[in-house]
C-alpha positions in Angstrom: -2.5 -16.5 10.5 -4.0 -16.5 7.2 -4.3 -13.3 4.9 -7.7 -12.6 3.7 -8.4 -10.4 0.9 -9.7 -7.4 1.0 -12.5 -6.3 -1.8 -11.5 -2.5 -0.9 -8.0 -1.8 -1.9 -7.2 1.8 -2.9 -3.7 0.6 -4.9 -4.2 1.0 -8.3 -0.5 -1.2 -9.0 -0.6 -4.3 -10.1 0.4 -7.0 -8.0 0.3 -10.0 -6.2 -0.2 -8.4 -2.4 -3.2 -6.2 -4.1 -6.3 -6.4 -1.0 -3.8 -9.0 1.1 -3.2 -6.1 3.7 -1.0 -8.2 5.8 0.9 -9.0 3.1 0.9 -5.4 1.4 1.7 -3.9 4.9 4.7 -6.3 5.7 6.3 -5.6 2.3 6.2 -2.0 2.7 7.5 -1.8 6.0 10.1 -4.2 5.5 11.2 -1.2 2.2 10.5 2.0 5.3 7.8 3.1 2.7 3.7 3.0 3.3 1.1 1.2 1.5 -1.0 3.0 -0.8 -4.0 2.7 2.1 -2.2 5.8 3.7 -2.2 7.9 0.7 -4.8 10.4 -1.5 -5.9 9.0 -4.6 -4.2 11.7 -6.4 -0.6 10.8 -4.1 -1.3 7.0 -4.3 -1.4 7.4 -8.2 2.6 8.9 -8.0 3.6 5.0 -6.8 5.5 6.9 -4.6 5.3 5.2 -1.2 7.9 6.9 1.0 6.9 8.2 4.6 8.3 11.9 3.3 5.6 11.2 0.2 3.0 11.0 3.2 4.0 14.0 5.1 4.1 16.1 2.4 
């Protein structure tokens, strides 16, 4: 399956996965933590990407 990027992407951190959701998504879970899709602007700006991030 090949990634296709998305023009979209909330994350404003710089790196290689940015718009590759696949990518982004497999990183993130493979670390128990989110990607920055799930958060508020305001929380996604924090870098903070743990689950407790998101339910709080």
């Amino acid at each position: 399956m090949t990634c296709k990027k998305q023009k979209d992407c909330n994350c404003s951190y710089p790196c290689d996965k940015k718009g590759l959701c696949c990518e982004c998504i497999a990183y993130h879970r493979k670390r128990g933590e989110l990607p920055a899709c799930y958060f508020s602007e305001e929380k996604e700006k924090t870098y903070d990407r743990s689950i407790s991030n998101y339910l709080h």
